[in-house]
N, C-alpha and C positions, 0 to 999 in steps of 0.2 A: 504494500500500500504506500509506503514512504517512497518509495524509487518512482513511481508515477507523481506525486506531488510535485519532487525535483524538479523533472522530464518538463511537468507542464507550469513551472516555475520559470524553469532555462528556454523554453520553445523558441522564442523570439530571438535570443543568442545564438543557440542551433543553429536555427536556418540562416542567420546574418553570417557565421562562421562556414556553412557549408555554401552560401554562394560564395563569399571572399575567395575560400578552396577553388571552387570552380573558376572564379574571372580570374585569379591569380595565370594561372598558366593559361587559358585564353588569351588573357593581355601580352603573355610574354611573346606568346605564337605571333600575333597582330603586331606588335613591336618590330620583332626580328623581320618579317615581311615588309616591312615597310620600310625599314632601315637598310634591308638588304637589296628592295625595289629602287628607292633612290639611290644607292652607291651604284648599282647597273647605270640607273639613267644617267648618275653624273660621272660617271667613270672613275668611280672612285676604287682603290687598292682593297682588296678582299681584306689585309691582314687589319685596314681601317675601319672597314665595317664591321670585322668581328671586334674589334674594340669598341666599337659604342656601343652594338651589340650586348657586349659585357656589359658598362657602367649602366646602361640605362634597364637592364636585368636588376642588377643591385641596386635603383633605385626604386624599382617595382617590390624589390623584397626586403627595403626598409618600410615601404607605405605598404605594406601590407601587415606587418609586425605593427607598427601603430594601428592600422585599420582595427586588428585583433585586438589589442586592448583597450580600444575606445568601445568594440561591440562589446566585451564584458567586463564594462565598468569597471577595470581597474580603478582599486582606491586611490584617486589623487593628491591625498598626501604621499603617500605610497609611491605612487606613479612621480610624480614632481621629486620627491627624495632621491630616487632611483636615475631620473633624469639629472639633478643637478649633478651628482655624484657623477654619471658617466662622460658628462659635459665636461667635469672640473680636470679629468683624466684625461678627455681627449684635447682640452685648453691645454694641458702642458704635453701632452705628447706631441700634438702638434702645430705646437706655438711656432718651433724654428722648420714645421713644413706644410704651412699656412699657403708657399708658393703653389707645393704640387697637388692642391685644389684650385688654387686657380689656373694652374696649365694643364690639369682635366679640364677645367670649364672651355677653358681656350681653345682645346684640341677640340672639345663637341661643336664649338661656334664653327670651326674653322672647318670644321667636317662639311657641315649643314649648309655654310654662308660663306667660305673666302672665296673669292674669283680666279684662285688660282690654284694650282695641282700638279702632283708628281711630273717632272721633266720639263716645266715651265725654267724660263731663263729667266732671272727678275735681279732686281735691284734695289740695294736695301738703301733708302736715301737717310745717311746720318751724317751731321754734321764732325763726328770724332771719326770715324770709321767705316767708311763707306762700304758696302760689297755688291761685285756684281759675282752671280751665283749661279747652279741651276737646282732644283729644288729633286733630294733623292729618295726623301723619307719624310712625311708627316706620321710622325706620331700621337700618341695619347698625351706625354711627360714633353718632346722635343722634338722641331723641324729641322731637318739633317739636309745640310746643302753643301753644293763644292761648287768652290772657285775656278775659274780657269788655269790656276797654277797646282790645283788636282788637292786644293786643302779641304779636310772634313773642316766644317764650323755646325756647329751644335747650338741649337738658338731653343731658349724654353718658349715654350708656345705664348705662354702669356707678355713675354717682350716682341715675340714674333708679331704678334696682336696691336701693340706700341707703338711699331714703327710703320714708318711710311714705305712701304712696298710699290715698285715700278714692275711691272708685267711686260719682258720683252716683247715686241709684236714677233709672232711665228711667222719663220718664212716659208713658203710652200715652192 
């Protein structure tokens, strides 16, 4: 008699946790499809799409971890304790790598929206150190390009972001 009470205590939990269950890997399905549809369309590097691929996995299965404990009311002092505490940890663990979230961020933008793409010839306009480059590697973390005198330079995506970029016109 007590295990039915529960049942039909929790019912609304249930069923909010078993669609979450369900759209979880739905969404991740529809993500990867459409992430992997525009890297076709823009010709983008396979090894690039499965990097965002990844990060925006990971961010489906943080907002799903929240989603779960907003549907069973988790105690908010509880909840907030638990939060500041994991907050205060990830503040200092990653205070001094604060950049390599923002050169994920950069590399997503860059994925989605830069005008320009592996084997482009461009030209990084700076007043200290000019380069002209061709571009070998976008990365998640760094854009990897070589000079005509055959140097790697390794640029963090979020300076890469910074700067004023020139797009050689292609010759055909």
């Amino acid at each position: 008699m007590m295990d039915y009470e529960v049942l039909r205590e929790y019912t609304p939990q249930i069923i909010a946790t078993a669609v979450a269950v369900v759209l979880l890997p739905l969404l991740k399905y529809a993500s990867r499809k459409l992430v992997k549809k525009y890297g076709t369309l823009a010709h983008k590097p396979q090894a690039r799409v499965r990097q965002i691929r990844y990060v925006i996995g990971v961010i489906l299965n943080m907002t799903f971890i929240v989603c779960i404990a907003v549907i069973w009311s988790v105690n908010s002092q509880n909840l907030l304790l638990w939060l500041s505490s994991v907050l205060a940890f990830l503040g200092v663990a990653l205070f001094a790598q604060w950049s390599m979230l923002s050169n994920i961020t950069a590399g997503i933008v860059m994925f989605f929206s830069a005008p320009f793409h592996v084997g482009n010839s461009i030209r990084i306009i700076d007043k200290d150190i000019p380069i002209e480059a061709t571009i070998e590697i976008i990365g998640t973390f760094y854009t990897h390009i070589r000079t005509s005198d055959d140097e790697l330079v390794v640029i963090p995506n979020s300076l890469f972001l910074q700067k004023i970029v020139g797009i050689k016109k292609e010759r055909s």
